[in-house]
N, C-alpha and C positions, 0 to 999 in steps of 0.2 A: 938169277931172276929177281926182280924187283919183290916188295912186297903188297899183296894187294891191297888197293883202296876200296874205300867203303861206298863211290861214288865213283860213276866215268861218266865223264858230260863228254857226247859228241856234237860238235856246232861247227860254224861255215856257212856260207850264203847258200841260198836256196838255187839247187842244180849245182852244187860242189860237189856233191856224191857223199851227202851225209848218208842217205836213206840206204845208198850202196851197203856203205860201212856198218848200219845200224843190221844188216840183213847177213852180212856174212859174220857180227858176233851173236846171232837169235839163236843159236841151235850148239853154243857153247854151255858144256853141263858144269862150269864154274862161275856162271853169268846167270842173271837175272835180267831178262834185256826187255826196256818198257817198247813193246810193238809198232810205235808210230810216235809221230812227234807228239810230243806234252801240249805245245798249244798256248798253253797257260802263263809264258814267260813274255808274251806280248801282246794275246789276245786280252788274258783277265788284267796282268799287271802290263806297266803302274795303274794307268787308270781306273779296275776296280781295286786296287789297294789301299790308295792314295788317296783319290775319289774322296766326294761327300754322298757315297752310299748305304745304303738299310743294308742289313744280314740278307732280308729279305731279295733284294736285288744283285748282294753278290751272290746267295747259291745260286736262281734262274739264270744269271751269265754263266756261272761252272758248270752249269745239266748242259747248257746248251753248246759251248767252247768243248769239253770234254765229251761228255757223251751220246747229244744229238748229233755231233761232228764224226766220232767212231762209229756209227749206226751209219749215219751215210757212205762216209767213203769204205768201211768193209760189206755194205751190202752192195756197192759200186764194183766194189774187186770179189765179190762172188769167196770173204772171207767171216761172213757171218756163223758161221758155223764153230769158229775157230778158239772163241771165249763165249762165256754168257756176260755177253756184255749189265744186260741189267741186273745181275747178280753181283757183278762190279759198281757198279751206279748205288745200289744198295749198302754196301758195303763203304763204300765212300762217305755217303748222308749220313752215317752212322758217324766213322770217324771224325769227321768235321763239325761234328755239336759240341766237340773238345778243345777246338782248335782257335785261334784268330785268326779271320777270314781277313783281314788286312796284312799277314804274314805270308806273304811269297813261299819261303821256304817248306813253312808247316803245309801249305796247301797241296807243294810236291810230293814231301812225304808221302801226305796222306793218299794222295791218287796213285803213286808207284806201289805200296805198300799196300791198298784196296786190290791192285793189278796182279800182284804176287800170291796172295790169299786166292782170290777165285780162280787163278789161271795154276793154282797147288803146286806152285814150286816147291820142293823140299829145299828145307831151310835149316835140315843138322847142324849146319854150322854156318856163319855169318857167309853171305855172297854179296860179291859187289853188285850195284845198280846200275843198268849202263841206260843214260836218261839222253834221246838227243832232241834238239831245238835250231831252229837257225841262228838264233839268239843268243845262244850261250857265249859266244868268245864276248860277247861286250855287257856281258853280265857277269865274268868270271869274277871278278872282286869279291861283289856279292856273295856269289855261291858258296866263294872256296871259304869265308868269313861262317855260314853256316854248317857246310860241309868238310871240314877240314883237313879230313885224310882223304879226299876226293884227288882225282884225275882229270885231263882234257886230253881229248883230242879234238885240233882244229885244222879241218879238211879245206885245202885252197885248192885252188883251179885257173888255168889260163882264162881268165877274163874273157877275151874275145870267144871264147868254147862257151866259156856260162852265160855270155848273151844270148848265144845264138840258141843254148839249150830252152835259155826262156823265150824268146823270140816264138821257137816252134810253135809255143803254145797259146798265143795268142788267139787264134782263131776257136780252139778247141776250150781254151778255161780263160785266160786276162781278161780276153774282148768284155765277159761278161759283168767284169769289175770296172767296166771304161776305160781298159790298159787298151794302148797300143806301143808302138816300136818307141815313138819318144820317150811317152813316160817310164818304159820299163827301163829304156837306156840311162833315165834321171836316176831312176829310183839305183841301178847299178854302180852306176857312179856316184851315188853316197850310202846306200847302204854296203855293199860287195869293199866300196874305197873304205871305208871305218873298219871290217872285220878284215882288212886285210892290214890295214896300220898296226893293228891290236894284235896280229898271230906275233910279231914280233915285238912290242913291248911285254905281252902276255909270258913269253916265253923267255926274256930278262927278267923280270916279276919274279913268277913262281917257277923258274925252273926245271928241275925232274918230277915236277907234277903237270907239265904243260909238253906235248908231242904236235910237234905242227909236219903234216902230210898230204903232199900232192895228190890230188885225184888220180892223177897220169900215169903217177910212180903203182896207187894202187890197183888199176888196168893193165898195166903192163909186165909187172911183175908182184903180184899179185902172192903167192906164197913167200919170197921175201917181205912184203911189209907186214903179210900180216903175221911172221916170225916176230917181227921187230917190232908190232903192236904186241901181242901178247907178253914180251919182255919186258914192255914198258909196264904192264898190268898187273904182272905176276900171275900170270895163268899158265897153262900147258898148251903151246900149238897142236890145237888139232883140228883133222883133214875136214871138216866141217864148215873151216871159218875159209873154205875155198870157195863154199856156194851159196849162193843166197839163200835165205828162207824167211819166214815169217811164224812166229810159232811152233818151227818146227817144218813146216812144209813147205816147198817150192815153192815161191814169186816170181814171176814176169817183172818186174820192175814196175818204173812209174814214168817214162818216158812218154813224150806227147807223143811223140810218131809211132808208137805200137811196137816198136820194137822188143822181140823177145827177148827179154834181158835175166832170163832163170839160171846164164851160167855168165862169168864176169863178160866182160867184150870191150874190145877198144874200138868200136863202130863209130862214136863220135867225138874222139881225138883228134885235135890240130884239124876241124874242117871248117874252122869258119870260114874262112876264101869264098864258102861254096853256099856257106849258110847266110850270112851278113851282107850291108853293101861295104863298099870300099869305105865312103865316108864314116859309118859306123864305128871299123875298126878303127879309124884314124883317129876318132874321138875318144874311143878310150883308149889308144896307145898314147893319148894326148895328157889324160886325168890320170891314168896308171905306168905310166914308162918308170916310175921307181921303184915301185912295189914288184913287177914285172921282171925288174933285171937283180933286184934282191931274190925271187923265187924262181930266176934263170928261167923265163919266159921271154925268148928273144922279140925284140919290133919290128918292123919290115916296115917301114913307111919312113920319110925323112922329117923330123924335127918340122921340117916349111909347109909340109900338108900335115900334120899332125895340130898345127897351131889355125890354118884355114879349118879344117872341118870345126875346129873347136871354135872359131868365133862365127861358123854360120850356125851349129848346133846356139850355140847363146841369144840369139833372135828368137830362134823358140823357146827356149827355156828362160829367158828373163822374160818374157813379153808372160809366160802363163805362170811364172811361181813368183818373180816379184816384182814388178813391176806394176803400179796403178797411177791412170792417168789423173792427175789431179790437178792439170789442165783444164778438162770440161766441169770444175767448179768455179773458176774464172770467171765475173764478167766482162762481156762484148765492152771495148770503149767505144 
Protein backbone atom coordinates (compact mmCIF):
# COMPACT_ATOMS: atom_id res chain seq x y z
CA UNK A 1 0.00 0.00 0.00
CA UNK A 2 1.11 3.35 -0.88
CA UNK A 3 1.72 5.97 1.67
CA UNK A 4 -0.76 8.49 2.29
CA UNK A 5 -0.74 11.99 1.01
CA UNK A 6 -1.62 14.90 2.78
CA UNK A 7 -3.90 16.16 -0.07
CA UNK A 8 -6.22 14.15 -3.04
CA UNK A 9 -7.37 16.58 -5.56
CA UNK A 10 -10.07 14.93 -7.67
CA UNK A 11 -10.59 16.93 -11.18
CA UNK A 12 -11.94 16.10 -14.71
CA UNK A 13 -14.58 18.07 -16.80
CA UNK A 14 -17.70 18.63 -15.53
CA UNK A 15 -20.15 15.34 -16.08
CA UNK A 16 -16.82 13.00 -15.89
CA UNK A 17 -18.11 11.53 -12.70
CA UNK A 18 -16.06 13.66 -10.49
CA UNK A 19 -18.88 14.22 -7.97
CA UNK A 20 -19.53 10.19 -8.39
CA UNK A 21 -16.03 9.65 -7.19
CA UNK A 22 -15.96 12.51 -4.52
CA UNK A 23 -19.41 10.57 -2.92
CA UNK A 24 -18.24 7.05 -2.85
CA UNK A 25 -14.86 8.41 -0.79
CA UNK A 26 -17.30 10.79 1.80
CA UNK A 27 -18.02 8.01 4.31
CA UNK A 28 -14.31 6.67 4.25
CA UNK A 29 -13.15 6.96 8.14
CA UNK A 30 -9.39 7.49 6.86
CA UNK A 31 -10.50 10.63 4.59
CA UNK A 32 -11.49 13.87 5.28
CA UNK A 33 -13.61 14.53 2.20
CA UNK A 34 -14.56 18.34 1.45
CA UNK A 35 -18.60 17.73 0.32
CA UNK A 36 -18.87 19.56 -2.92
CA UNK A 37 -16.77 21.28 -5.24
CA UNK A 38 -14.41 24.11 -3.70
CA UNK A 39 -15.59 26.49 -6.35
CA UNK A 40 -12.92 28.65 -5.55
CA UNK A 41 -10.24 27.31 -8.16
CA UNK A 42 -12.14 29.35 -10.93
CA UNK A 43 -14.68 31.20 -9.62
CA UNK A 44 -12.59 33.45 -7.02
CA UNK A 45 -9.10 32.80 -8.86
CA UNK A 46 -7.24 34.21 -11.01
CA UNK A 47 -9.35 36.88 -11.32
CA UNK A 48 -9.95 37.90 -7.62
CA UNK A 49 -6.18 36.86 -6.85
CA UNK A 50 -4.60 38.53 -9.56
CA UNK A 51 -7.21 41.30 -9.89
CA UNK A 52 -6.74 45.01 -8.77
CA UNK A 53 -9.14 44.29 -5.92
CA UNK A 54 -9.80 45.72 -2.04
CA UNK A 55 -9.70 42.77 0.87
CA UNK A 56 -12.92 44.38 0.91
CA UNK A 57 -14.26 42.84 -2.39
CA UNK A 58 -12.23 39.71 -2.18
CA UNK A 59 -14.17 38.45 1.08
CA UNK A 60 -17.82 39.51 -0.48
CA UNK A 61 -16.72 37.19 -3.64
CA UNK A 62 -15.59 34.28 -1.05
CA UNK A 63 -19.25 34.66 1.20
CA UNK A 64 -20.81 34.57 -1.94
CA UNK A 65 -18.71 31.62 -4.31
CA UNK A 66 -18.42 29.61 -1.08
CA UNK A 67 -21.20 29.97 1.08
CA UNK A 68 -24.17 31.68 -0.41
CA UNK A 69 -23.40 28.83 -3.13
CA UNK A 70 -23.59 25.83 -0.33
CA UNK A 71 -26.79 27.46 1.21
CA UNK A 72 -28.40 27.17 -2.04
CA UNK A 73 -27.57 24.00 -3.67
CA UNK A 74 -27.91 22.09 -0.13
CA UNK A 75 -31.09 23.61 0.60
CA UNK A 76 -31.96 22.49 -3.29
CA UNK A 77 -31.01 18.86 -2.32
CA UNK A 78 -32.95 19.03 0.89
CA UNK A 79 -29.16 18.70 2.67
CA UNK A 80 -29.24 21.53 4.88
CA UNK A 81 -29.47 19.84 7.70
CA UNK A 82 -26.20 18.09 7.26
CA UNK A 83 -23.39 20.96 8.42
CA UNK A 84 -24.02 24.27 10.20
CA UNK A 85 -23.02 25.70 7.36
CA UNK A 86 -22.87 29.31 9.06
CA UNK A 87 -20.97 28.01 11.82
CA UNK A 88 -18.41 27.14 8.86
CA UNK A 89 -18.70 30.66 7.35
CA UNK A 90 -17.69 31.98 10.81
CA UNK A 91 -15.10 29.90 11.21
CA UNK A 92 -13.63 30.73 7.84
CA UNK A 93 -13.84 34.87 8.48
CA UNK A 94 -11.86 34.06 11.44
CA UNK A 95 -9.17 32.26 9.59
CA UNK A 96 -8.56 34.46 6.71
CA UNK A 97 -7.65 37.86 8.77
CA UNK A 98 -4.35 35.67 8.93
CA UNK A 99 -4.17 34.76 5.52
CA UNK A 100 -3.34 36.55 1.87
CA UNK A 101 -6.51 36.90 0.08
CA UNK A 102 -4.47 36.96 -3.15
CA UNK A 103 -2.97 33.28 -2.30
CA UNK A 104 -4.94 30.63 -3.83
CA UNK A 105 -3.57 28.03 -1.80
CA UNK A 106 -3.96 29.69 1.79
CA UNK A 107 -7.51 30.43 0.74
CA UNK A 108 -8.03 26.34 0.28
CA UNK A 109 -6.49 25.67 3.32
CA UNK A 110 -8.32 27.74 5.12
CA UNK A 111 -12.09 26.79 3.67
CA UNK A 112 -11.12 22.90 3.91
CA UNK A 113 -9.68 23.22 7.26
CA UNK A 114 -12.97 25.90 8.54
CA UNK A 115 -15.07 22.45 6.87
CA UNK A 116 -13.21 19.89 9.22
CA UNK A 117 -13.61 21.92 12.46
CA UNK A 118 -17.45 22.46 12.34
CA UNK A 119 -18.20 19.19 10.54
CA UNK A 120 -15.70 17.54 14.09
CA UNK A 121 -13.85 15.37 12.10
CA UNK A 122 -11.36 13.64 14.64
CA UNK A 123 -8.18 14.60 13.66
CA UNK A 124 -5.87 12.00 16.26
CA UNK A 125 -3.67 11.82 13.69
CA UNK A 126 -3.08 13.69 10.34
CA UNK A 127 -5.96 12.63 7.53
CA UNK A 128 -5.72 13.31 4.00
CA UNK A 129 -7.96 16.03 2.43
CA UNK A 130 -9.81 14.83 -0.50
CA UNK A 131 -10.61 18.47 -2.17
CA UNK A 132 -12.38 18.03 -5.91
CA UNK A 133 -12.89 20.79 -8.64
CA UNK A 134 -13.21 20.52 -12.37
CA UNK A 135 -10.31 22.55 -12.51
CA UNK A 136 -7.75 20.73 -10.85
CA UNK A 137 -5.94 18.66 -13.57
CA UNK A 138 -4.89 22.18 -15.32
CA UNK A 139 -4.01 23.71 -12.11
CA UNK A 140 -2.04 20.59 -10.93
CA UNK A 141 1.40 22.35 -11.19
CA UNK A 142 0.28 24.94 -9.01
CA UNK A 143 -1.14 22.83 -6.32
CA UNK A 144 1.29 19.95 -6.23
CA UNK A 145 4.11 23.26 -5.85
CA UNK A 146 1.97 24.15 -2.61
CA UNK A 147 0.95 20.91 -1.69
CA UNK A 148 3.64 18.69 -2.04
CA UNK A 149 2.76 15.28 -0.67
CA UNK A 150 -0.59 15.74 -2.35
CA UNK A 151 -2.26 13.18 -4.82
CA UNK A 152 -4.55 13.33 -8.20
CA UNK A 153 -7.01 11.69 -9.37
CA UNK A 154 -8.17 12.66 -13.04
CA UNK A 155 -11.53 11.36 -13.94
CA UNK A 156 -12.04 11.07 -17.93
CA UNK A 157 -14.98 9.89 -19.88
CA UNK A 158 -16.04 9.16 -23.43
CA UNK A 159 -16.54 12.62 -24.72
CA UNK A 160 -19.49 11.86 -26.73
CA UNK A 161 -21.28 10.57 -23.02
CA UNK A 162 -20.12 13.79 -21.38
CA UNK A 163 -21.84 15.86 -24.19
CA UNK A 164 -24.75 14.30 -24.09
CA UNK A 165 -24.53 14.25 -20.02
CA UNK A 166 -24.48 18.04 -20.39
CA UNK A 167 -26.63 18.37 -23.23
CA UNK A 168 -29.47 16.95 -20.94
CA UNK A 169 -29.34 19.88 -18.99
CA UNK A 170 -29.85 22.56 -20.85
CA UNK A 171 -33.33 23.09 -20.41
CA UNK A 172 -33.26 22.35 -16.75
CA UNK A 173 -29.88 24.66 -15.61
CA UNK A 174 -27.47 26.11 -18.98
CA UNK A 175 -30.62 27.55 -20.89
CA UNK A 176 -30.48 29.75 -17.88
CA UNK A 177 -26.68 30.99 -18.40
CA UNK A 178 -27.66 31.58 -22.36
CA UNK A 179 -26.04 28.00 -23.01
CA UNK A 180 -27.42 26.02 -25.72
CA UNK A 181 -26.23 22.86 -27.63
CA UNK A 182 -23.53 24.93 -29.62
CA UNK A 183 -21.96 26.82 -27.03
CA UNK A 184 -21.84 23.78 -24.64
CA UNK A 185 -20.38 21.76 -27.62
CA UNK A 186 -17.64 24.98 -27.88
CA UNK A 187 -17.09 25.19 -24.44
CA UNK A 188 -16.37 21.04 -24.70
CA UNK A 189 -14.16 21.07 -27.12
CA UNK A 190 -11.80 23.45 -25.45
CA UNK A 191 -12.28 22.99 -22.08
CA UNK A 192 -12.91 18.76 -21.83
CA UNK A 193 -9.97 18.83 -25.18
CA UNK A 194 -7.19 20.81 -22.59
CA UNK A 195 -8.14 18.42 -19.38
CA UNK A 196 -7.85 15.67 -21.52
CA UNK A 197 -4.25 16.69 -23.10
CA UNK A 198 -3.21 17.33 -19.46
CA UNK A 199 -4.33 13.59 -17.96
CA UNK A 200 -1.40 12.57 -19.91
CA UNK A 201 1.31 15.09 -19.65
CA UNK A 202 0.09 15.37 -15.97
CA UNK A 203 0.81 11.75 -15.44
CA UNK A 204 4.58 11.82 -17.30
CA UNK A 205 5.02 14.95 -14.94
CA UNK A 206 4.33 13.78 -11.55
CA UNK A 207 3.87 10.29 -11.84
CA UNK A 208 2.91 7.93 -8.73
CA UNK A 209 1.35 11.08 -7.52
CA UNK A 210 -1.06 11.40 -10.59
CA UNK A 211 -3.94 8.23 -11.26
CA UNK A 212 -5.92 8.86 -14.41
CA UNK A 213 -9.50 6.71 -14.42
CA UNK A 214 -12.30 6.19 -16.79
CA UNK A 215 -15.73 7.00 -15.62
CA UNK A 216 -16.76 3.62 -17.40
CA UNK A 217 -14.19 1.54 -15.76
CA UNK A 218 -15.55 3.15 -12.44
CA UNK A 219 -19.51 2.10 -13.26
CA UNK A 220 -18.77 -1.06 -14.34
CA UNK A 221 -16.60 -2.52 -12.19
CA UNK A 222 -16.77 -0.39 -9.51
CA UNK A 223 -15.02 -2.49 -6.54
CA UNK A 224 -11.93 -3.16 -8.53
CA UNK A 225 -11.12 0.55 -9.17
CA UNK A 226 -12.07 1.56 -6.12
CA UNK A 227 -9.49 -1.42 -4.68
CA UNK A 228 -6.98 0.29 -7.05
CA UNK A 229 -7.93 3.85 -5.91
CA UNK A 230 -7.42 3.23 -2.22
CA UNK A 231 -3.80 1.60 -3.21
CA UNK A 232 -2.95 4.43 -4.80
CA UNK A 233 -4.00 6.56 -1.39
CA UNK A 234 -2.80 4.44 1.09
CA UNK A 235 -5.95 3.77 2.80
CA UNK A 236 -7.85 0.53 3.58
CA UNK A 237 -10.65 -0.69 0.93
CA UNK A 238 -13.58 -0.47 2.54
CA UNK A 239 -17.38 -1.70 1.65
CA UNK A 240 -18.48 1.91 1.98
CA UNK A 241 -16.54 3.40 -0.86
CA UNK A 242 -19.18 1.04 -2.82
CA UNK A 243 -22.02 3.72 -2.26
CA UNK A 244 -22.57 6.98 -2.51
CA UNK A 245 -23.00 9.30 0.18
CA UNK A 246 -22.68 12.74 1.17
CA UNK A 247 -21.64 13.41 4.81
CA UNK A 248 -22.24 10.19 5.60
CA UNK A 249 -25.87 9.81 4.12
CA UNK A 250 -27.25 8.52 0.95
CA UNK A 251 -27.36 10.85 -2.33
CA UNK A 252 -29.32 10.50 -5.34
CA UNK A 253 -26.75 11.94 -7.48
CA UNK A 254 -26.74 15.17 -9.55
CA UNK A 255 -28.10 13.99 -12.86
CA UNK A 256 -30.35 16.23 -14.97
CA UNK A 257 -32.78 13.66 -15.80
CA UNK A 258 -33.60 12.64 -12.08
CA UNK A 259 -32.35 9.59 -12.20
CA UNK A 260 -31.84 7.80 -8.91
CA UNK A 261 -28.45 7.42 -8.71
CA UNK A 262 -28.02 6.48 -4.64
CA UNK A 263 -26.30 3.05 -5.77
CA UNK A 264 -23.58 3.24 -8.69
CA UNK A 265 -25.43 2.53 -12.28
CA UNK A 266 -24.21 2.22 -15.88
CA UNK A 267 -27.65 3.90 -17.10
CA UNK A 268 -25.89 6.34 -19.17
CA UNK A 269 -22.96 4.53 -20.76
CA UNK A 270 -22.12 4.48 -24.45
CA UNK A 271 -25.85 6.10 -25.23
CA UNK A 272 -25.10 8.99 -26.97
CA UNK A 273 -26.47 7.52 -30.48
CA UNK A 274 -29.77 8.13 -28.61
CA UNK A 275 -28.83 11.23 -26.79
CA UNK A 276 -26.83 13.45 -29.54
CA UNK A 277 -27.35 14.12 -33.16
CA UNK A 278 -25.12 12.37 -35.58
CA UNK A 279 -23.41 15.59 -36.60
CA UNK A 280 -22.62 16.42 -32.99
CA UNK A 281 -20.82 13.20 -32.54
CA UNK A 282 -18.95 13.73 -35.62
CA UNK A 283 -17.61 16.89 -34.46
CA UNK A 284 -16.05 15.76 -31.59
CA UNK A 285 -14.92 12.51 -32.93
CA UNK A 286 -13.43 15.34 -35.29
CA UNK A 287 -11.55 17.70 -32.35
CA UNK A 288 -10.99 14.30 -30.12
CA UNK A 289 -10.11 11.19 -32.33
CA UNK A 290 -6.54 11.19 -30.47
CA UNK A 291 -7.19 11.73 -27.18
CA UNK A 292 -10.26 9.05 -27.73
CA UNK A 293 -8.04 6.24 -29.19
CA UNK A 294 -5.16 7.15 -26.43
CA UNK A 295 -8.19 6.42 -23.77
CA UNK A 296 -9.55 3.30 -26.10
CA UNK A 297 -12.69 5.16 -26.86
CA UNK A 298 -13.45 3.71 -30.28
CA UNK A 299 -14.92 6.32 -33.50
CA UNK A 300 -17.74 5.20 -35.54
CA UNK A 301 -17.90 7.74 -38.22
CA UNK A 302 -15.43 7.97 -41.17
CA UNK A 303 -12.48 10.52 -41.18
CA UNK A 304 -14.91 12.30 -44.61
CA UNK A 305 -17.95 13.04 -42.25
CA UNK A 306 -15.82 13.69 -39.31
CA UNK A 307 -14.07 16.52 -41.23
CA UNK A 308 -17.91 17.90 -43.02
CA UNK A 309 -19.55 18.19 -39.67
CA UNK A 310 -16.44 19.93 -38.48
CA UNK A 311 -16.40 22.65 -41.08
CA UNK A 312 -20.28 23.24 -40.92
CA UNK A 313 -19.88 23.47 -36.90
CA UNK A 314 -17.12 26.36 -37.92
CA UNK A 315 -19.68 28.83 -39.58
CA UNK A 316 -21.07 28.95 -36.28
CA UNK A 317 -18.37 29.02 -34.29
CA UNK A 318 -16.13 31.55 -36.18
CA UNK A 319 -18.95 33.78 -37.27
CA UNK A 320 -19.90 34.18 -32.85
CA UNK A 321 -16.27 33.67 -31.06
CA UNK A 322 -14.00 35.33 -33.81
CA UNK A 323 -14.95 36.78 -36.32
CA UNK A 324 -15.84 40.80 -36.65
CA UNK A 325 -16.86 42.35 -39.63
CA UNK A 326 -14.78 45.05 -40.25
CA UNK A 327 -16.14 45.53 -43.45
CA UNK A 328 -19.03 47.80 -42.36
CA UNK A 329 -16.20 50.33 -41.27
CA UNK A 330 -15.49 50.78 -44.92
CA UNK A 331 -16.52 53.63 -46.88
CA UNK A 332 -19.09 53.38 -49.99
CA UNK A 333 -16.92 54.44 -53.14
Amino acid sequence: MNQKPSHIFIGGHRKCGTTLLLSLLDNHPELITYPMDVHILYAFHPTYTEGNFKDEERLQRLDRVIFGNMRKIWSERGWSGRLNIQAMRDTFFKKIQKINLSNISEVLQAQVESFRIVAQVDQEEPKPIVIKETSIEIYANYLIETFPNSKFIHLVRDPRDNYAALKSGIESRYKSFNDDANTILMSMINRCGLGMQMAHINKRRFKDKYLIIRHEDVVTDTKFQMNLISNFIGVQFEETMLHPSVMGLHTSGNNFNKIDMSEVKTVNINRWRERITKQEAQVIEFYFKETMNEFEYATYFSEQDQADAATEFYKWSNYNYFYYDHFNDLQEI
